[in-house]
C-alpha positions, 0 to 999 in steps of 0.5 A: 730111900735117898735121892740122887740129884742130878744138876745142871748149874748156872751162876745162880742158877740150879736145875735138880731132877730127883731121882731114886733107883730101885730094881723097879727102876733098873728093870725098867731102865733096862727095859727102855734101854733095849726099846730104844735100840729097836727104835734105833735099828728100825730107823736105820733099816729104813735107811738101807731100804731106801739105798736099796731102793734107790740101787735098784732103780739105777740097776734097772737103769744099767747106771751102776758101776757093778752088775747088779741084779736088779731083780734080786736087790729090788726083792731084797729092798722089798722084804726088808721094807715089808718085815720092817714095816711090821716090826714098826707096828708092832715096835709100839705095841711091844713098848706100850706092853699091848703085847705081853708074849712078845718081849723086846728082847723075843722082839730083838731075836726075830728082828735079827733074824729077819735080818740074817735073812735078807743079808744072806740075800743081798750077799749073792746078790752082790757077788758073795765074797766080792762085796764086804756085806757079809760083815754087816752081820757082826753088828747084829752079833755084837747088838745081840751079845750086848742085850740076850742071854750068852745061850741066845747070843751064841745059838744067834751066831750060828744062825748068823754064820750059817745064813753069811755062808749060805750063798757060798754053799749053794753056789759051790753045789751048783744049787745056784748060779754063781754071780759076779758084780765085779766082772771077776773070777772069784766066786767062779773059783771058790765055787768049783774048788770044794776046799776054798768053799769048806774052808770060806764057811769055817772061816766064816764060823771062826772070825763070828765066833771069835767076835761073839767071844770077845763081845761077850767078855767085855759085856761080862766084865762091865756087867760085873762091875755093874753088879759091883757097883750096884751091891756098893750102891745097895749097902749104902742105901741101907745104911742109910735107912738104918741111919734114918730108923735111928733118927725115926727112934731117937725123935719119937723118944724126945717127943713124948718127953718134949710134949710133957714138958710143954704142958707143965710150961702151959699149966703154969703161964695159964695159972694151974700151979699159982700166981707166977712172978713177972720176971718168972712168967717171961722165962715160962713164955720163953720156955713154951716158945722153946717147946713149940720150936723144937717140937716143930723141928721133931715133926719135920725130922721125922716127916722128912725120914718118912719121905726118905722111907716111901716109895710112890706106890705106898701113897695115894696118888689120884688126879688134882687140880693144882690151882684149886689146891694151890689157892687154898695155899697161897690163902693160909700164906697171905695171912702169914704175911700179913704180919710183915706187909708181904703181898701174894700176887695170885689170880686163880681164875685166870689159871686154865685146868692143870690136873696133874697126879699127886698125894694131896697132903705131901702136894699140900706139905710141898706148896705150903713150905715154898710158899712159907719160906718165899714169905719168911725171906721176903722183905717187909712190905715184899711181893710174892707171885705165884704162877701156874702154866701148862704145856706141852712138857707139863704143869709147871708151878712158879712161886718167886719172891724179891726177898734176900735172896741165895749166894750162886755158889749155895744154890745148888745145896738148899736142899740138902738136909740142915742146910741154911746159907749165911744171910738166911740165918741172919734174916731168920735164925729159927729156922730148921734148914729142912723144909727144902729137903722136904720139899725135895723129897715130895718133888722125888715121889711125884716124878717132877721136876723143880728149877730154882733161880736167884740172885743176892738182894733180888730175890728166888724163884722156884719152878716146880714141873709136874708130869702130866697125869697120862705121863705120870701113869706111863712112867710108872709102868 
């Protein structure tokens, strides 16, 4: 499965969340999309509860302009603040999935209709057609249209026309008394005059069903170019796991033929085909070095198109801690560079626990390659540090060097596949331009995050951010 970066580019500076979708991943984001919009609609119910609170502190008082009741704007308040108040308990344990019958969307539905209700309310008690309140209810029809099913959004507009009439009905048959905050004689007209009511309720009807309709034209085309764009998005996906298969087919073919070969080249340096001439042992080394080199680029083609192919719940994830593996890392890579003079900088005891979620040998895979590469284009004699902190965000891993460094305008492309910059192929020609894009794909399945900062001559720092466990569980649900 390809990865989509997402970039945030400075000079010299790249930050790439890694990021896959799938249908998991769009039900989710849905799914979370539509959570938000209840937190949103609970938050700016509370804001009406304390305008209404307040109103009916300054009706009690006779300190507004209009002749409110405050009896019925206080008992207005007070149920939108107890039904609110539930539907805030309740909000969480629906996100956290704690209450599997209630779906947000179901969630939404009784929401809205709670809503109806109080609206209706508060349209007689602000004088029915006096005050625009009754417009408050084409929010909820376009919230509506936007997150339900047509059938739900169009059986929820009647419901909404229905409860923004009602007021109007039971004046105009004297169920209720008509009320006026404005002093005018309005309402007390519409109520005896049966045509003006019957034609006020079908108005009503008509102006929230013409709304719904074009609501849910609009919803209809995005989501049909939603689906457009998705089906493009899956087409391509799967031409890319076809290319990937055929990479898969064509390395595995060259292994075994490759690996032949290389024993032939081993059987001759070691003496099993005679005596071999001076001039004729060097090439046979040459050629063994050839052998080892490619197979080692055999081995990354094809752990990177396995990478690319698995999702995060095919490998075994389980709790880590990440110093005590990085340890064994950064030991393996102290050696490497004992060679050129270049130091590790580590102090793993005083690292604090840093348990995160992971596949030990891709964790392993990932470390292991930003550690060789911070060796590799470091100079002689160079440092490397390795660092890593927690807080509040996650576990985050930082291996910098003062090595040769990345060009501004290249920082963002290091982890495409086959990519070397120019002063990266000059310091190290053998290099196969796909450990990073490994490293990239590993950073993909573990849901982190990795930030990369350099500067020519000075060297590169790479931060890994890992969630937390907790996090990493919440996120996959």
């Amino acid at each position: 499965m390809s990865s989509l970066p997402r970039t945030d580019d400075a000079p010299g500076h790249s930050v790439i969340r890694w990021w896959t979708p799938n249908k998991g991943d769009e039900i989710r984001l849905r799914r979370r999309e539509l959570q938000d919009r209840i937190w949103w609609s609970v938050m700016v119910r509370w804001g009406f509860v304390l305008v209404g609170a307040i109103g009916t502190l300054l009706g009690a008082f006779d300190l507004l302009p209009v002749h409110v009741s405050p009896d019925l704007l206080g008992g207005a308040t007070a149920g939108l603040a107890v039904t609110n108040l539930v539907y805030s308990l309740l909000a969480g344990r629906v996100r956290d999935g704690r209450i599997s019958a209630l779906t947000p969307r179901r969630f939404l539905l009784l929401e809205v209709t709670t809503d109806f209700a109080v609206l209706s309310v508060l349209t007689y008690a602000l004088g029915t057609i006096e005050t625009p309140t009754v417009a408050l209810f084409l929010a909820n029809i376009v919230l509506l249209t936007l997150h339900c099913t047509w059938k739900q959004s169009f059986t929820m507009t009647f419901v909404a026309a229905f409860f923004a009439s009602a007021p109007v009905v039971l004046t105009g048959t004297g169920v209720l008394p008509v009320r006026s905050v404005l002093g005018s004689d309005l309402p007390v007209r519409l109520a005896d005059n049966p045509t003006l009511t019957s034609g006020y309720v079908l108005g009503v009807f008509i102006i929230f069903l013409t709304c719904w309709y074009v609501v849910a034209q609009l919803a209809a085309g995005l989501q049909t170019r939603e689906r457009r764009l998705q089906e493009d998005y899956d087409r391509l996906v799967q031409v890319g796991e076809q290319k990937t298969r055929g990479t898969l087919r064509a390395t595995h073919e060259l292994k075994a033929p490759l690996a032949a070969i290389k024993s032939y080249v081993y059987a001759m340096r070691d003496g099993y085909t005679g005596e071999l001439a001076p001039g004729t042992r060097k090439v046979v080394l040459r050629i063994g070095e050839r052998c080892d080199l490619l197979m080692h680029r055999i081995s990354q083609i094809i752990h990177l198109a396995n990478l690319k192919t698995v999702e995060w719940s095919q490998l075994n994830f389980q709790v880590v801690e990440l110093p005590a593996l990085l340890a064994e890392e950064v030991e393996e890579a102290a050696v490497m560079g004992q060679a050129r003079g270049v130091v590790l900088r580590w102090s793993p005891r005083s690292v604090p626990s840093a348990a995160i979620m992971a596949s030990t040998a891709e964790l392993r895979t990932m470390l292991s390659n930003i550690l060789a590469n911070a060796v590799d284009y470091s100079y002689e004699d160079g440092i490397v540090t390795v660092e890593v902190i927690t807080d509040d965000v996650g576990v985050h891993c930082t291996i910098a060097d003062r090595g040769i460094g990345i060009p501004s305008e290249c920082v963002g492309r290091i982890f495409e596949d086959h990519f070397r910059t120019d002063n990266a192929v000059r310091h190290r020609p053998n290099g196969s331009g796909l450990g990073m894009a490994i490293v990239a794909e590993v950073v993909r399945l573990h849901e982190a995050q990795i930030s990369v900062s350099s500067a020519l001559e000075r060297g590169t720092s790479m931060t890994v951010t890992f969630p937390h466990p907790e996090a990493f569980r919440r996120d996959q649900r």
